[in-house]
Structures are given as C-alpha cells and as structure tokens.
N, C-alpha and C positions, 0 to 999 in steps of 0.2 A: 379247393377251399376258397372262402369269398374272407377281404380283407374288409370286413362291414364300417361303415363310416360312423355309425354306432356305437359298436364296442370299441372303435379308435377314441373316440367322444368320452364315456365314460375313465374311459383309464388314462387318460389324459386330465381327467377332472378330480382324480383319484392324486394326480402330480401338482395340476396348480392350481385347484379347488376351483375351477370354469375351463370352456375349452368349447369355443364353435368351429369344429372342423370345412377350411373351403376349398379344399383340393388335395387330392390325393393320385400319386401316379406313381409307377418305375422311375427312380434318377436318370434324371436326365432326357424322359420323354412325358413331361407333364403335361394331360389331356383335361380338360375341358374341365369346369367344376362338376366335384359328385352328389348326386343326388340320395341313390340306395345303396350302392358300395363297387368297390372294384372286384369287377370279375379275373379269375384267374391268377388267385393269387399264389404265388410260387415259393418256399423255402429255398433262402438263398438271394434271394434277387432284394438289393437295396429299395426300400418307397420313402420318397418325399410326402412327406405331410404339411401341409398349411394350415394353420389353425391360427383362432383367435384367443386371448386369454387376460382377463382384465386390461381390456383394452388398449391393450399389443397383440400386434402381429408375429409372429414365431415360424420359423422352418426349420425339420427335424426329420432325420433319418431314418428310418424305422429297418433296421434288418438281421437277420435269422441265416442261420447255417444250413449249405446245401445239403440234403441228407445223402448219404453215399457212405459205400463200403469199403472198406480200408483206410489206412492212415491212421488207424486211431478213433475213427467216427462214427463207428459201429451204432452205438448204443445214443438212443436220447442226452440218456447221463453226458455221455463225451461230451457232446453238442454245449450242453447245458454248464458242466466244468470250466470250457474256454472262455463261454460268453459269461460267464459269473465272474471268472478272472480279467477279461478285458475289461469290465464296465469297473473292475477294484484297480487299476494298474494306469487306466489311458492317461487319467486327471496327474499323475504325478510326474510323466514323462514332458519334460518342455517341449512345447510349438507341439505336441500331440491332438488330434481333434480330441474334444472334450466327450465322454461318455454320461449323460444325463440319467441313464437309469438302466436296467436289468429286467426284464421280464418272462414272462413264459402265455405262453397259448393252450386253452383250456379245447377239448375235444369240439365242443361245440364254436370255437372260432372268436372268445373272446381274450381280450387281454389282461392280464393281471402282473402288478410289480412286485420285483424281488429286489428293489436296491436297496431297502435299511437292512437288507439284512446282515448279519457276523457267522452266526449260524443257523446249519437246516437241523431238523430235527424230523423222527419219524415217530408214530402213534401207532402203538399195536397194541392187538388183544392179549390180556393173560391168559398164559397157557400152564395148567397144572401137572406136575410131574419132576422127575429127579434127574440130573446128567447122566448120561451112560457110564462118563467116565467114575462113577461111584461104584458103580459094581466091578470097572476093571480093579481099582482100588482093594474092594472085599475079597478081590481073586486072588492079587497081589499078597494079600497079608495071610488069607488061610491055605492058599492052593488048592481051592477045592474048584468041581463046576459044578453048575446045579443044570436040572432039565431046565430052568429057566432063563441060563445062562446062553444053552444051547439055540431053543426058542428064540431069541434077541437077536443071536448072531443069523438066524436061516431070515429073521424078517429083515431085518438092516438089509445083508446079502440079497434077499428078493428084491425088493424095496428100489437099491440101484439096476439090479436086472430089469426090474419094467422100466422106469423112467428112461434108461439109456437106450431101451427099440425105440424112439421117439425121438427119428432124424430128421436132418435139416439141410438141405442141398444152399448151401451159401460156401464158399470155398475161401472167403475173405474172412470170415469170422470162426474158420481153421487156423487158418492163419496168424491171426492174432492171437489164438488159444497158446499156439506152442512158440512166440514171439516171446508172449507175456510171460510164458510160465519159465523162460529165460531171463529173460530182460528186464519182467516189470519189477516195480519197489518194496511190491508188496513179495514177490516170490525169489527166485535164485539167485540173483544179485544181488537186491536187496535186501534176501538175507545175510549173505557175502559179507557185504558195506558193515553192518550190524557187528562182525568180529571185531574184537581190536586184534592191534596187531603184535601185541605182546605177550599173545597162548602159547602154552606148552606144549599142546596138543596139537594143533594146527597152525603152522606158518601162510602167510598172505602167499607165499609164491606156491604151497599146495591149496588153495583156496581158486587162486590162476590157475593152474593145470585143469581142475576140476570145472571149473565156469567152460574155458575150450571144450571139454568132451562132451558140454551141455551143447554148445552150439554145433559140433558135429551131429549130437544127435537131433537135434533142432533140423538141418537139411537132411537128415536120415526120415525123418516120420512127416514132414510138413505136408507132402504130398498126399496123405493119407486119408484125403480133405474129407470121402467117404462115411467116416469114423463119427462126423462131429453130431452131435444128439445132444439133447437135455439133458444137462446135472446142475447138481446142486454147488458145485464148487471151493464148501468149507467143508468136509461129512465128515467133522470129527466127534469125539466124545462129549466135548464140551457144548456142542452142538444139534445132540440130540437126545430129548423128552421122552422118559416112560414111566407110565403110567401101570396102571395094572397088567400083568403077565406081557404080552408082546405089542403093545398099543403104543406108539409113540409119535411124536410130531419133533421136524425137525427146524431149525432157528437159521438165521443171517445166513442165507444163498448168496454167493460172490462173485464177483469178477464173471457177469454175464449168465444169461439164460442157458447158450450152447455153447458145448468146447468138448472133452475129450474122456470118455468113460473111465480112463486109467485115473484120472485127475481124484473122481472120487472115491474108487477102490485103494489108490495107497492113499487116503488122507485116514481114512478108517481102518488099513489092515497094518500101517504104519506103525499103529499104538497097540497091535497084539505085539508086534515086534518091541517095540521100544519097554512096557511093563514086562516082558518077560525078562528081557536083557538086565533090566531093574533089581529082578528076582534072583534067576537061574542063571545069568550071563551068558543068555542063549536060548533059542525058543525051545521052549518045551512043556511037558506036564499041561496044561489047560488048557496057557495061551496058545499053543501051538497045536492042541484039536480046534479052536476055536478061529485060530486064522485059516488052517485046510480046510473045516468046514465048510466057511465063507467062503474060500475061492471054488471048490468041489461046487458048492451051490450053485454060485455065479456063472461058472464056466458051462454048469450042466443048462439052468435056463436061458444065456446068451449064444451059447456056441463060438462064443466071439474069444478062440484061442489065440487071433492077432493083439489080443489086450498084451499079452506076454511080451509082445514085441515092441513095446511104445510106451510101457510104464516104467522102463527106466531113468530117466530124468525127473518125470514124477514124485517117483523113490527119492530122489535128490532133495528135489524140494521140501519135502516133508522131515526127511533128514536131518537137514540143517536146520528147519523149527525146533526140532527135540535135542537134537547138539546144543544149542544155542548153549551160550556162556550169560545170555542173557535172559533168557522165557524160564532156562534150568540151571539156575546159578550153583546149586548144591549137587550138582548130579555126581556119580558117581566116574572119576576119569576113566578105567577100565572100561566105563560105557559109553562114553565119546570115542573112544579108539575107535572102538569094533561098529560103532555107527561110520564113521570114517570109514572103516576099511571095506563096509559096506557098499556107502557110495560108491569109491573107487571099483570094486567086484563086480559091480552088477552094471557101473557104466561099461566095462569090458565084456558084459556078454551079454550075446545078441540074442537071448531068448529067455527070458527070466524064471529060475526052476523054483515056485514054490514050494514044490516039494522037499527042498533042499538049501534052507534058505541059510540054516549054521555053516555051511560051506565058502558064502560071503562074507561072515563074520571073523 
C-alpha cells in the first residue's frame, strides 16, 4: 500500500481547513522531500509528517496498528477499538503525548477522521419477517407442532450445516474462540459478574466452581484448532427472520467471522431446552421432536460427531443467558435450578447425550 502525499493532504485539510504536505518518512529516518508519495507503506510502522497549515509549520505522527494474530488483534474491529480509545484517553493522562485525532484508511489508500465522534452507528436494510422466537412462544402456549414447525427446524439445522464446512486454517483465531467464550464480557464471566450476590439459587462460590470447569474445559478443546469454520455467533430466536413457509434471514453475527460450530448449535438448540423446561419442566412433547430433529439433521449432514465433545461449555454460556436473574427476572425458580443443574451435568460428561438430555436436568 502507498502512503500518497495526496490523501495525506486532503485529510489534513479536512482538520485544519489547508495543509501543504513537505516531507513524509518512517520516524526517525526522514528522506528527502516527497513529491508522489511513499512507497511501501507498512501497518504499524510510525510516519512523520511535515506539513504547512496557515502559515505554520506542523510535525505529526501518523500511525496504525501492526496487523497480526493473537492477543486480541485478530479482527480490524480490535485494531480499530484500541486506537478509538487511545485517541479518547491520551489528552487527559498528564505529560501524555497529545493525540490529535482518530482515523481510518479507506480500501483504496485514503484517509478519513473519526475524532468528533461519541458514537458509531450502522445503516441496514429492512428485512421483512417475524422472530422465530414467536412460534416457540405459539408452541409454548398450545403444545402443538405443525408441519411448518418441523420445516423451520430442518432449514435453521441445514442452514448451520452448510456454513459450518466453510473452514479456516488460522489456529489463533481458535483460540481466541474458546478464550473468549470463557473470559470475554460479553460470554461466561461476564455473564457471572451479572449475578448479584444475594440469589437463592445460586451462590458466587458455585458460580466459582463452575467458571474453573470452564477453564479446564477451555485446555480440554483449545487444541482443536481443526474445528474452526464460519458461524454466525448470535443464532438465537430473536435473531432469526421468517418469512413465508421456511425463508428466513438471519440478524447481528458476533463476536467474529470464525470460531466454533457448537457456538451456534447451542445458542439455538438452547431455547428448545429452556421453553420446554418453561412448559413441561423438562424436554418433551414438541420441543423435544424439535431439538432431536435438529440435531438428527445436523449430525446427519456434518458428520461432525466431535460437536458432542466441545459443546459443553457452550451449553454454559447460553445457560446462564436464560438463568439470568436479570434477561428472566420472572422466570420460574424450579427452572433456574435444573438449568443449574444442567450446567454442572453436562460439564462432567465428556460426550454430551442429546438423546438424553432430562438425565442433566
């Protein structure tokens, strides 16, 4: 990529309304004045800028995050998150070098600011259609399934079986999958932290036991690097769009392009569990043709019977979403329990039986 002494020029002009660019180099090896721009320019690497700007002279930093795997740096976003936060943080630390502004590089190599900003925002198209979770709902209240019930559940189930043959040889951003799905804020600790510590149900010191068997099973599956493919990352009801008979489009993909097929099988076979529990106190009658199904499906066009062996933790996290004292402030205690006693069951066995899942409960 060429750091053009042009679009240095414009987006400089965009900050102090003029800007005659007279030297541009790496810190610390300042070459010659530029005429058409610096070749070789690198992500990562500091450049000095010399510029003119209502007649003053100016020297200014210009620099961008190494891109590399691990630590957290996976993703653009990461990249994008630190240096949004340093350019909000530097100015208020004393004797801190001063950060002047925020920006981003546009595909074709120009520059654009992001420092007024407070917040980003995203712009999508409308998509017509009803949550899924409305029809769990209809199940909930008549116990019936309908052929279109069944319909829903084989395309959902297909739906992750294709996306999920669509792997990704990167062993770092394995890694980070089942780090995150431990550690991060948004998943098992963070939902943790979410408890108070004054439940009935759940004490802080069995919330501790439980977080340890996440992280043994964290060096139990890390290695699995194999595994890591395409998903979707949120694949819950509230998440997914249908339309007439089995047509649906699905909403807000999270926490990354690639990570780990179990991720999105219990985020969706989670809520056949949790509405029946709701019901029956215990999977059965509907919900429970409709989660075998799903798996039956899944396992038939994956083959991928190692899911069994890695979606325990999984299960955890989704878990504690529908435990929550706080997402289900009304839920029923009997059904905290045996979610509870869920997690605990299925962290102690090393091959998850959905065929047998009241056995956890």
């Amino acid at each position: 990529m060429q750091l053009r002494v042009k679009a240095v020029e414009n987006y400089l002009k965009g900050l102090y309304g003029s800007a005659k660019v007279t030297k541009v180099g790496e810190l610390g090896a300042m070459p010659e004045e530029v005429k058409e721009g610096v070749k070789g320019f690198g992500y990562g690497k500091p450049y000095l800028i010399e510029f003119e700007a209502a007649g003053k002279a100016h020297s200014v930093v210009l620099s961008s995050m190494r891109i590399q795997k691990g630590f957290g740096h996976d993703h653009f976003s990461d990249r994008a998150q630190i240096l949004i936060w340093q350019n909000s943080v530097f100015n208020r630390l004393p004797k801190h070098v001063k950060s002047l502004d925020v920006g981003y590089f546009s595909h074709e190599g120009d520059l654009f600011s992001s420092g007024k900003a407070e917040e980003y925002f995203i712009l999508m198209e409308k998509i017509e259609g009803k949550e899924y979770f409305l029809d769990l709902e209809k199940i909930k209240t008549n116990g019936k399934l309908t052929s279109l019930d069944r319909d829903r559940t084989l395309a959902m189930s297909s739906y992750l079986a294709d996306i999920h043959t669509i792997k990704n040889d990167d062993p770092e951003l394995y890694f980070r999958k089942i780090r995150d799905l431990v550690g991060h804020g948004e998943c098992i600790m963070g939902l943790t932290d979410s408890y108070p510590g004054d439940l009935d149900f759940i004490k802080w010191s069995d919330l501790c036991e439980i977080e340890k068997k996440c992280i043994d099973w964290r060096y139990k599956i890390k290695s699995k690097t194999n595994r890591l493919c395409m998903t979707h990352g949120d694949f819950h009801p509230w998440n997914i769009m249908f339309r007439e008979e089995a047509d649906f489009t699905v909403l807000d993909r999270s926490r990354g392009e690639w990570g780990e097929a179990a991720d999105d099988v219990s985020s969706i076979t989670m809520n056949y569990l949790f509405y029946s529990l709701q019901k029956y106190g215990e999977l059965k009658g509907p919900f429970k043709e409709m989660y075998e199904l799903f798996f039956d499906n899944y396992l038939k066009r994956t083959g991928d019977k190692e899911l069994l062996q890695v979606i325990q933790p999984f299960y955890v996290f989704r878990s504690v979403v529908v435990a929550s004292p706080i997402w289900y402030p009304n839920l029923d205690p009997s059904v905290r329990t045996k979610i509870f006693n869920f997690i605990n069951n299925i962290l102690d066995s090393e091959e998850f039986d959905y065929k047998n899942v009241n056995s956890y409960f």
